[in-house]
N, C-alpha and C positions, 0 to 999 in steps of 0.2 A: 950796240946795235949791229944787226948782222947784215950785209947785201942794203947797205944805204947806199941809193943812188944818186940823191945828193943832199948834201948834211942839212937843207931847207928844204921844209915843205911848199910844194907835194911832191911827196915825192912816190913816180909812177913804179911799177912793175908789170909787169906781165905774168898771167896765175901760170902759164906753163913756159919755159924758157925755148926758145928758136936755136936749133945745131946749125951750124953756119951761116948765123947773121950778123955782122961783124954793127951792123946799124939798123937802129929797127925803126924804120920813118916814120909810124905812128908816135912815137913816144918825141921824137926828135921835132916834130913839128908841134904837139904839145907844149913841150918845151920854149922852143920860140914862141908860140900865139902868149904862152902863161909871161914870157919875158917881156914880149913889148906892153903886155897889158898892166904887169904890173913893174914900168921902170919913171910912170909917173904916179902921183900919186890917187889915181883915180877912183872914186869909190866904188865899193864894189856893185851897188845898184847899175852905174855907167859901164863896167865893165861888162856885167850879164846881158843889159842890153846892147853891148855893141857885140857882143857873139852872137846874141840871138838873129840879128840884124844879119851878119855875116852866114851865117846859118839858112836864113832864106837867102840869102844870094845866092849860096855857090848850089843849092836844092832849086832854088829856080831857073839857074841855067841851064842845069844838069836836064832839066824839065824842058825848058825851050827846045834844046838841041835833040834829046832825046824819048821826050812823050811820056805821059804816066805813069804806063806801067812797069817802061823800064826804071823808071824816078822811084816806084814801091819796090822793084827788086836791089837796085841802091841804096834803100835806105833801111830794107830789112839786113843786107849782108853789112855796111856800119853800123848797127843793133850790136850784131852777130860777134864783129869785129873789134868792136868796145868793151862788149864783154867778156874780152880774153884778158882784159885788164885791171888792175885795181888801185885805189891810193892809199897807200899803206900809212895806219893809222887813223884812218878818217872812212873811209868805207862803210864799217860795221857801225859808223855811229849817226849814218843816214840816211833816211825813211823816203828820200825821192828818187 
């Protein structure tokens, strides 16, 4: 395997590589959320719901503080931002 980021899935990449990021925070906090979610054994039904869950939070605060339409330009640029990414292996074999 070539550029395994880590020897268990998923394992992330970025489709184009960053010149002097020694840490790339998106990937790093993936990494955490993917750790504590999966360091019990929770199923994965519980897990999707408590990101989804998470998901309206920090999109609803983001909203309270900030107002709609800053909220749509926030969530078109992490669209944008996701999309620089892929899970290698598993990507090409998912229809959502």
């Amino acid at each position: 395997m070539d550029k395994v980021i880590r020897p268990i899935v998923p394992q992330w990449e970025r489709k184009q590589a960053l010149e002097n990021v020694s840490e790339d925070s998106t990937l790093h906090l993936s990494q955490q959320l993917m750790d504590v979610l999966t360091s019990e054994l929770y199923p994965t039904v519980v897990q999707l719901a408590a990101l989804r869950l998470v998901l309206k939070a920090v999109i609803g605060n983001y909203q309270a503080c900030m107002g709609a339409t800053d909220t749509r330009e926030l969530l078109s640029q992490a669209t944008a931002l996701a999309a620089q990414y892929n899970i290698r292996g598993s990507d090409e074999d998912q229809e959502f």
